[in-house]
C-alpha positions as CSV (number, residue, x, y, z in Angstrom):
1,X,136.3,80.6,-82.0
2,X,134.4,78.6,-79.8
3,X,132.0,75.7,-80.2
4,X,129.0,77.9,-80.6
5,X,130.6,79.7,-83.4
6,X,132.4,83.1,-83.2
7,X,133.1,85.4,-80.8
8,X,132.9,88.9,-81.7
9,X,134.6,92.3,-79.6
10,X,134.8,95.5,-80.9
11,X,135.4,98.8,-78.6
12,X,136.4,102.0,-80.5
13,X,137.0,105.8,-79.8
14,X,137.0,108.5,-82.1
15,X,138.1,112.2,-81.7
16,X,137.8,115.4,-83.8
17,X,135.8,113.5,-86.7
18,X,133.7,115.1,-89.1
19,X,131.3,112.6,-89.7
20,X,130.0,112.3,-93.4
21,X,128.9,116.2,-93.5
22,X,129.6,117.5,-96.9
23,X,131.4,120.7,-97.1
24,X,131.8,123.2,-100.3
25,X,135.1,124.8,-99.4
26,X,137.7,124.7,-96.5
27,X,135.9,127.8,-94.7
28,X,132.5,125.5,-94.7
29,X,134.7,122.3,-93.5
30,X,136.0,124.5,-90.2
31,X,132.3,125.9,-89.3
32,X,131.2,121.8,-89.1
33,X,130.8,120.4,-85.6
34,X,133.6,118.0,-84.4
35,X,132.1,114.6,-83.1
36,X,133.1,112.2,-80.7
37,X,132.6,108.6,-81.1
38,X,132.4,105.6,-78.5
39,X,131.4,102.2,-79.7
40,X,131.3,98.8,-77.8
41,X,129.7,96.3,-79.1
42,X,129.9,92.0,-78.2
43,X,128.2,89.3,-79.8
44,X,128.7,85.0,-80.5
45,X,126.9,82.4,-82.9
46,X,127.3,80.4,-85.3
47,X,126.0,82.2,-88.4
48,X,126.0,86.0,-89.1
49,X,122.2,86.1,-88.3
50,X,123.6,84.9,-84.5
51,X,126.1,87.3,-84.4
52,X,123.5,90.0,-84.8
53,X,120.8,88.6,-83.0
54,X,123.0,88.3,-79.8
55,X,124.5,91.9,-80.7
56,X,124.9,93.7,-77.6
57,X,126.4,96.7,-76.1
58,X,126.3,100.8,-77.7
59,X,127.5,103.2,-80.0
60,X,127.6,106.6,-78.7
61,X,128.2,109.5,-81.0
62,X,128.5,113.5,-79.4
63,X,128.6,116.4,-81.5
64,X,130.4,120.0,-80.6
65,X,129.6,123.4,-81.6
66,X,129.3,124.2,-84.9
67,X,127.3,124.6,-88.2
68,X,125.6,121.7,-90.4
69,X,124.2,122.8,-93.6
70,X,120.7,122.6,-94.5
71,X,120.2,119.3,-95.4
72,X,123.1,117.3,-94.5
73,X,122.0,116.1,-91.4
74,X,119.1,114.9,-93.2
75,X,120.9,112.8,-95.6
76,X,123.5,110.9,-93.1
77,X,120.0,110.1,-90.7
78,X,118.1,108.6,-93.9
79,X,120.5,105.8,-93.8
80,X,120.9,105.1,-90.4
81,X,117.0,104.8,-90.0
82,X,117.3,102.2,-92.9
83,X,119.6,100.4,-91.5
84,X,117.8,100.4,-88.5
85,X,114.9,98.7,-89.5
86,X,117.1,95.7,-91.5
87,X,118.3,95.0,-88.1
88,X,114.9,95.2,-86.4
């Protein structure tokens, strides 16, 4: 902690994840794409509304070969475009 308020670090790797994608069976769980995940993020402040505002840094997610079902996608990018716009 410093004067200005927290310091926050976070830096994360993820291999082989199936990310939120519903599957019906185990066949339908080994057609899903395998992601990768890299996140590094910084911020500092005072209050939680500092610590995002000064929020800095990247998430990157990569998918590999494989099969989503028809409409799964659509329901994990639903909530990260409303999360989206609380931040923005």
């Amino acid at each position: 902690m410093n004067r200005a308020g927290a310091d926050f670090a976070l830096t994360a790797d993820g291999k082989d994840l199936v990310l939120g994608l519903r599957s019906k069976n185990a066949e339908d769980l080994q057609r899903l794409p395998l992601f990768e995940v890299r996140a590094d993020l910084a911020a500092n402040g005072a209050t939680v509304r500092d610590l995002a505002g000064s929020m800095d840094g990247y998430i990157r997610v990569a998918g590999g070969a494989g099969r989503i079902p028809s409409g799964a996608l659509c329901f994990s990018c639903t909530g990260l475009s409303y999360r989206a716009d609380k931040f923005n």
